[in-house]
Structures are given as structure tokens and as C-alpha cells.
C-alpha positions as CSV (number, residue, x, y, z in Angstrom):
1,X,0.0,0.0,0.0
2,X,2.6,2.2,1.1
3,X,4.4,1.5,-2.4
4,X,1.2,2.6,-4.0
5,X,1.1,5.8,-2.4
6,X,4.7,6.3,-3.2
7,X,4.2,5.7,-7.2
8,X,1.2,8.2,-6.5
9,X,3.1,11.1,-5.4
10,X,6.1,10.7,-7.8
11,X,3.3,10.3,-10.6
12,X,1.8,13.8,-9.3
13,X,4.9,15.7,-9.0
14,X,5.9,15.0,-12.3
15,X,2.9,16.0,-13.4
16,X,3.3,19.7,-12.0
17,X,6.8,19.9,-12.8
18,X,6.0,19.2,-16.3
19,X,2.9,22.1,-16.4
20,X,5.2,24.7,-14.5
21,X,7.5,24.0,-17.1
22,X,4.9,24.5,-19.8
23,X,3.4,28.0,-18.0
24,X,7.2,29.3,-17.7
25,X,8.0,28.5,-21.3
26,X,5.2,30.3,-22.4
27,X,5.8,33.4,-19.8
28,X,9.5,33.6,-21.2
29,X,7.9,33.3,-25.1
30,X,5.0,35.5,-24.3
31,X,7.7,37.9,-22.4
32,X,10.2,37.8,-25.4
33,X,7.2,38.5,-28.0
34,X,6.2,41.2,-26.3
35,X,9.4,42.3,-25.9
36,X,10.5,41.7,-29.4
37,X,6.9,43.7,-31.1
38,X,7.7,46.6,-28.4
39,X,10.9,47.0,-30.0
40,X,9.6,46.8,-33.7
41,X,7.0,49.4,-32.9
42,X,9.6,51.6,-31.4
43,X,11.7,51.2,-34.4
44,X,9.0,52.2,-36.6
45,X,7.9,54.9,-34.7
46,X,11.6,56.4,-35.0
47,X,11.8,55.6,-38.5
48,X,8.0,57.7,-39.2
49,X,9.3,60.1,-37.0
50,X,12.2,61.0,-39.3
51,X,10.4,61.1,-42.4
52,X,7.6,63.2,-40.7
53,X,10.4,65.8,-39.5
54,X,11.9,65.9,-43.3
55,X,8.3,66.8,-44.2
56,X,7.5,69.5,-42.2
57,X,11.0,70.8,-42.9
58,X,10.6,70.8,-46.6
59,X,6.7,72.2,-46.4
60,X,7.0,75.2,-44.9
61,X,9.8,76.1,-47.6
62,X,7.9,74.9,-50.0
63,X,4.7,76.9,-49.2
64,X,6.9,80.0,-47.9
65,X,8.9,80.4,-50.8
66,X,6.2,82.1,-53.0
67,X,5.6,84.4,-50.3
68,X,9.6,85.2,-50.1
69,X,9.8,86.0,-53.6
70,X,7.6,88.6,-53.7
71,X,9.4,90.1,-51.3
72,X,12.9,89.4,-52.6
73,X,13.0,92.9,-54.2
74,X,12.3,94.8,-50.9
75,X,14.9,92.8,-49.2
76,X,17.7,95.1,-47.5
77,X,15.1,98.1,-48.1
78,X,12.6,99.8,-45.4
79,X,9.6,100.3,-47.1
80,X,7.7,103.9,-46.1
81,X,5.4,105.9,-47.5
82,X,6.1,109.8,-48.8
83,X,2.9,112.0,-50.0
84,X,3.6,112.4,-53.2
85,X,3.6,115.8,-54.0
86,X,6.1,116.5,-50.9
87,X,8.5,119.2,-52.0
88,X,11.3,118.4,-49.7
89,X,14.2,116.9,-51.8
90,X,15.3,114.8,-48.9
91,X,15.5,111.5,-49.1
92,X,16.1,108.4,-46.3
93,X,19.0,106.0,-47.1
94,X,18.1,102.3,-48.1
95,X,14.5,102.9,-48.3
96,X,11.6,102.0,-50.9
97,X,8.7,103.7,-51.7
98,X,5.5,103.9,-53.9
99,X,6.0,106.5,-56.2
100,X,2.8,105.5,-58.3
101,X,-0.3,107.9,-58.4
102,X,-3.4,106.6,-57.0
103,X,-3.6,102.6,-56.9
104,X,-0.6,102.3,-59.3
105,X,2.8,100.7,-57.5
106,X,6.1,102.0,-59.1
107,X,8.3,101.4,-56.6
108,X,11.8,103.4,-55.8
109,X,14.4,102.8,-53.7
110,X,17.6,104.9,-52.9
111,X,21.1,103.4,-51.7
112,X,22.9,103.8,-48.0
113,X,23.4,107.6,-49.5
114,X,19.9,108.7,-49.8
115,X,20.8,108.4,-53.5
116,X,18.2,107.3,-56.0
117,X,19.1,104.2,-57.9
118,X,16.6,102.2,-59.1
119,X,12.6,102.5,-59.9
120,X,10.6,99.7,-61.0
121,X,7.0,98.4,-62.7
122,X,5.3,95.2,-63.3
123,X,3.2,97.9,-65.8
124,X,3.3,102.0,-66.6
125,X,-0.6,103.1,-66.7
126,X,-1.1,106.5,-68.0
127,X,-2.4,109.0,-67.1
128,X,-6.4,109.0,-66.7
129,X,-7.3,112.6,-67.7
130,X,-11.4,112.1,-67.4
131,X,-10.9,109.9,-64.1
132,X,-7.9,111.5,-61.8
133,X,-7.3,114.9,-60.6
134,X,-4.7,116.2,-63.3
135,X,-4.4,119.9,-63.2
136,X,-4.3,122.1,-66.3
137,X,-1.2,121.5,-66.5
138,X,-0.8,118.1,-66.9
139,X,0.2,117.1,-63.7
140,X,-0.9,116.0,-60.7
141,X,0.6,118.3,-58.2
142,X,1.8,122.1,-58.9
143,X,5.3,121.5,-58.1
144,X,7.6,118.8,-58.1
145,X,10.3,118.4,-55.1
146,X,13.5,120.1,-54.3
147,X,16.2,117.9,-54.7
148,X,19.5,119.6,-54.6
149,X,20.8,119.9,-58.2
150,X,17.8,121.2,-59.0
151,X,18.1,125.4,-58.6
152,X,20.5,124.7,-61.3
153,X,19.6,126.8,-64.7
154,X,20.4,123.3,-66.5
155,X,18.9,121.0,-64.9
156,X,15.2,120.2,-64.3
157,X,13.0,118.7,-62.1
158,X,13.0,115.3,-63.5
159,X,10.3,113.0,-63.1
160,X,11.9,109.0,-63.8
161,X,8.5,108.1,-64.4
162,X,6.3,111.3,-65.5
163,X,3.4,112.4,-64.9
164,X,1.5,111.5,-67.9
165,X,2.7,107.8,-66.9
166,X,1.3,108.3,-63.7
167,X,4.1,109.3,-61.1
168,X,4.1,111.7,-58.3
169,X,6.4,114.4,-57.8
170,X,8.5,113.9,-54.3
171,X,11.7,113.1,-54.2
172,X,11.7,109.9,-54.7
173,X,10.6,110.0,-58.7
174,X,12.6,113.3,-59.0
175,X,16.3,113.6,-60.2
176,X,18.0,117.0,-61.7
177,X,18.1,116.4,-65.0
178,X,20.0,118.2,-68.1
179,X,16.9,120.4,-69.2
180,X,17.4,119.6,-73.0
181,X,17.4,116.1,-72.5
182,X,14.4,116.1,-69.9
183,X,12.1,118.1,-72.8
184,X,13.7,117.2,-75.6
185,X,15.8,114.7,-75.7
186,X,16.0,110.7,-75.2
187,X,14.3,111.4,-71.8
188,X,11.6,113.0,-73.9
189,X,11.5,110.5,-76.6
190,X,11.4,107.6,-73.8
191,X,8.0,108.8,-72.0
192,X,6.2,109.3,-75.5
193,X,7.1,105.9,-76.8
194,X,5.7,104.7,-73.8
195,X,2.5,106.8,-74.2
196,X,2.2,106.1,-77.9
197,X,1.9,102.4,-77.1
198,X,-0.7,103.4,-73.9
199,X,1.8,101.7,-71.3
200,X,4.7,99.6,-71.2
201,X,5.3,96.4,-68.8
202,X,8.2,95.7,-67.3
203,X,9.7,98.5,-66.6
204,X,13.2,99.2,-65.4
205,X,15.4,102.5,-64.6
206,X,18.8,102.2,-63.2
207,X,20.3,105.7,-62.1
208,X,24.0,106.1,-61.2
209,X,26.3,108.7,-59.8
210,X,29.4,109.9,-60.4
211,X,30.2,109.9,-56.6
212,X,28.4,109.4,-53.1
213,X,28.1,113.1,-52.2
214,X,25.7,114.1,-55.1
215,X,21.9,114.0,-56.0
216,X,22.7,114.9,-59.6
217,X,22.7,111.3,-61.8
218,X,25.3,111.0,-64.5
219,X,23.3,108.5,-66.6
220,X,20.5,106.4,-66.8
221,X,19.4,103.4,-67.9
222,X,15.7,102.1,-68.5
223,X,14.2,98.8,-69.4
224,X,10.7,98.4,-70.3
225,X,8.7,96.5,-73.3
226,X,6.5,98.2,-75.3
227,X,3.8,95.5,-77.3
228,X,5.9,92.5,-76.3
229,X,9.1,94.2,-77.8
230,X,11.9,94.9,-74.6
231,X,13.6,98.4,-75.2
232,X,17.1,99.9,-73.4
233,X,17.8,103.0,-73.3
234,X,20.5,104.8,-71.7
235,X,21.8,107.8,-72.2
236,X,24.3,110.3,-70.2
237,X,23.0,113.0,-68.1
238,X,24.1,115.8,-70.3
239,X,23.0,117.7,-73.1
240,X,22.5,116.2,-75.7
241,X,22.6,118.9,-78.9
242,X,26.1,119.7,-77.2
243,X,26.9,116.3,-78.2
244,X,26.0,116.1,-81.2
245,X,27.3,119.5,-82.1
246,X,30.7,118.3,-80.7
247,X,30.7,114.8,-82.8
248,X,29.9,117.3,-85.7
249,X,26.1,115.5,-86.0
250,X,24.5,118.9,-86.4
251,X,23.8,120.8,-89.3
252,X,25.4,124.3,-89.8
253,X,21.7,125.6,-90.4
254,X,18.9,124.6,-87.2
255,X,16.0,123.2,-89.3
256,X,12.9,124.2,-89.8
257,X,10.2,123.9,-87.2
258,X,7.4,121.5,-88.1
259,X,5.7,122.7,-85.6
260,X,4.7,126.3,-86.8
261,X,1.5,128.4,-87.4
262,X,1.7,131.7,-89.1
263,X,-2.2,132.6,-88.6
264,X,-1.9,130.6,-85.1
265,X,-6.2,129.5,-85.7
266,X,-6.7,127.6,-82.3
267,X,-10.5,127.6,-83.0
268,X,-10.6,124.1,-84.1
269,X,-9.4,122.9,-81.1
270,X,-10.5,126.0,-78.9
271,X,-13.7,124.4,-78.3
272,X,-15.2,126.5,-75.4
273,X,-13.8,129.4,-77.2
274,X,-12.1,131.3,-74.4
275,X,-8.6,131.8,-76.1
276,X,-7.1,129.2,-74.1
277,X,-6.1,125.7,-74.9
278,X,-5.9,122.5,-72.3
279,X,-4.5,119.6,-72.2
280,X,-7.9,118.2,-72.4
281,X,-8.7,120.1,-75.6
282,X,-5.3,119.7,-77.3
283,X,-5.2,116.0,-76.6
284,X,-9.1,115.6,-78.3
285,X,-7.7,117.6,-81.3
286,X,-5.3,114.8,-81.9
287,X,-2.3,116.4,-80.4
288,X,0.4,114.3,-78.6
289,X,1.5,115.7,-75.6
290,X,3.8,117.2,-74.2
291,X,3.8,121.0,-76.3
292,X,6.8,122.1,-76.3
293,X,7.6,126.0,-76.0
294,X,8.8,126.1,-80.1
295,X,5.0,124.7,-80.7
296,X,2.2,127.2,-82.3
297,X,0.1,126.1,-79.5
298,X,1.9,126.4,-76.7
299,X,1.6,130.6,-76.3
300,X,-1.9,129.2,-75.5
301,X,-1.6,127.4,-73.4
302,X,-0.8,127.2,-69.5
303,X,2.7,126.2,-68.4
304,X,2.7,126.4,-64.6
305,X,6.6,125.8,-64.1
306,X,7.7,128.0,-66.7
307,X,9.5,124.5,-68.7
308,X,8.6,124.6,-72.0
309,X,6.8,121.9,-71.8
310,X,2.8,121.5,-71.4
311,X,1.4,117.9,-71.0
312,X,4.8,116.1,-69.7
């Protein structure tokens, strides 16, 4: 009997040996599993977490860089605003401003010397005679601002972009400019291209100095397409009939005027009749402005600065 009990027990405690064997197996396999899909998670999660960080990265470049471009060319530059018919012919160093009348953006900046070097315009709209405030003259303000060069007998107030292309008159669209070339010469010819082909895109004018001290450019240099056709131009700051009379270019006799009117009859385009001609008037009677002083209409007409020129 005894015997019997003894094969019982060893019989039994095999028995739960062999299960506690069997449950710690499959704690350690469990265990290691878990273990094992802990650390493949993890590895993932690391490996998402990289790319992720790349993406954001790359977005907000890609998504900022549109808005960084349009304000590449005001990089460097404060931008402030100046009323545009503000006399003063100061100007604040590295600075750009809207020298466009009404909602038109021409933007100017000057240099770390106050000095004005460059102007710019996606597009030049002219002048709206009907629709803005132009003055009799032409322009939009009486006067245009005082930059130093400018009390010169030679040099005139010179608009970069003129009024008849819709720029103001402060300081920042004014340079003293050689008065022949300003009224008649590849400054002139420059703004009524541009008004012949009503506007230009495009547009560009580089203005440089012949040292840091002055306001007074010594050439200029403009960019601008007219009707899908891109035009330079640049031209010294001087006179040009000098220059051509000293490259012998000029004839020994002036020519004729084309412009003259012995009986001077101004009622055809006189059309309120009060002896006076505008802009307004001159411009419906198919004349291109500006009227220049050796015209037969400019004696009637009304040249507030006393330039020459009516309509610029």
C-alpha cells in the first residue's frame, strides 16, 4: 500500500513539474514576444518620426517660398510711404517707396546715401485725364520736389517716371536732369514711346552717380517693353545737342520747325472758345503731348513751371 502511495506522489509531482515547465516557457515566449513587437513598434515609430520631420521641414519652404519671392525685391530696403507731392528733396537712405499715383505701385528705392538708384514696374498706366485729378497742366501736383541739383539753370526737375505715366512728384521719382534732355531729348522721346503704345510692362530705370556726395545722376538706364518688344535705353545726363554738335552731328543751319503756325487759328481745337487751350482740348484735337515752347500752341496754353513743356 505504502508502495502505492509512493508511485502516486512521484506520478503527481511530475505531473506539475511538467505544467510549470509549460506555463514558464510560455511566460518567457510571451515575455520575449512582447518584448520583441515593443521594440519593432519603437523602431518604426523612429523611423516615421524621421520622415515626418523631413516633411515639415521641406513644407513650410515649400509653401513660404512664393511668399519670399515677392518680397525678394524689398529685401535690404525699409519700405515707407512719402505723399507724393512733398517738396522736400530729402531722401532716407536704403528705403523704398511707392512713387505711383493713385492705386498704381512704381516702386523706388535709394542706396545707403539717400541716392536714387533704381525704380521699378510690373506695368506704366497712363495718365487718366477724365478719371484723376490732373491739373491744367498736366500734372498732378503744382510743383515737383526740391532735390539739390535742381536750382540749377540746367537741370530740371525730372520726373523717372512722368506724370502722364502716372508718377508723383516727391523726391523719390525726381532727379536734376540736363533740361534739353528732360524736354527734348532721349528722356523726352522715352516717356512718349511709352505713351504712344498706352503703357509699357516691365519696366526698369537704373540711375547712377558719379560719386556718393551728389543727387545729380550721371546716366541712366531704362528697361521696359513696349507690345511684347523689350527696349534699353541709356543715355548720359548731359546735353544732348552739345553732343552732337561736338561729334559734328549737327547741321550748320537749325532746321525748320514743323511745328509752326503763321495765322496761329486755335479755334478748331479752342472748343469753349475762351482763347485758351488745355491739355484736355489739345489732346481731343489729336495732339500728342507734351507742347513744347517752339509749338504754335503752346503761347496758349498754360505752363505752370515755366519749362517749355505743357502735358509732360
Amino acid at each position: 500500500m505504502k508502495n502505492k502511495m509512493n508511485v502516486l506522489f512521484l506520478l503527481l509531482t511530475a505531473i506539475f513539474m511538467v505544467g510549470c515547465t509549460e506555463v514558464e516557457n510560455a511566460s518567457i515566449t510571451d515575455g520575449e514576444t512582447d518584448t520583441q513587437e515593443v521594440t519593432t513598434v519603437d523602431t518604426n515609430e523612429n523611423s516615421e518620426g524621421e520622415e515626418t520631420a523631413t516633411t515639415v521641414v521641406d513644407e513650410p519652404i515649400v509653401e513660404e517660398t512664393p511668399a519670399q519671392s515677392n518680397k525678394d525685391q524689398f529685401s535690404g530696403y525699409k519700405l515707407i510711404e512719402v505723399d507724393g507731392g512733398n517738396l522736400s528733396g530729402h531722401r532716407e537712405p536704403n528705403v523704398v517707396v511707392n512713387i505711383g499715383f493713385g492705386d498704381r505701385d512704381y516702386w523706388a528705392f535709394t542706396n545707403e546715401y539717400g541716392q536714387l538708384v533704381r525704380v521699378i514696374a510690373d506695368k506704366i498706366i497712363l495718365q487718366d485725364d477724365d478719371n484723376e485729378p490732373v491739373l491744367s497742366s498736366g500734372r498732378y501736383y503744382a510743383d515737383e520736389a526740391k532735390v539739390p541739383g535742381v536750382e540749377s539753370s540746367v537741370l530740371d526737375e525730372g520726373h523717372v517716371i512722368a506724370d502722364s505715366l502716372g508718377g508723383v512728384s516727391n523726391a523719390y521719382n525726381i532727379t536734376p536732369q540736363n533740361s534739353t534732355l528732360n524736354r527734348h531729348g532721349d528722356q523726352a522721346y522715352m516717356e512718349d514711346a511709352i505713351r504712344k503704345a498706352d503703357g509699357a510692362t516691365m519696366f526698369e530705370a537704373i540711375i547712377k552717380y558719379p560719386n556718393t556726395k551728389t543727387q545729380i545722376p550721371s546716366s541712366y538706364q531704362y528697361t521696359y517693353t513696349l507690345k511684347g518688344k523689350k527696349i534699353v535705353d541709356t543715355f548720359d545726363n548731359v546735353n544732348p545737342d552739345e553732343v552732337n554738335e561736338s561729334l559734328g552731328l549737327t547741321n550748320s543751319e537749325p532746321p525748320k520747325s514743323t511745328n509752326s503756325n503763321t495765322k496761329g487759328d486755335i479755334s478748331s481745337v479752342d472748343t469753349n472758345g475762351n482763347g485758351q487751350v488745355t491739355i484736355k482740348e489739345a489732346k481731343a484735337a489729336g495732339f500728342s503731348m507734351p507742347i513744347t515752347s517752339d509749338h504754335w500752341l503752346y503761347p496758349y496754353m498754360h505752363d505752370a513751371d515755366k519749362d517749355g513743356l505743357v502735358g509732360e
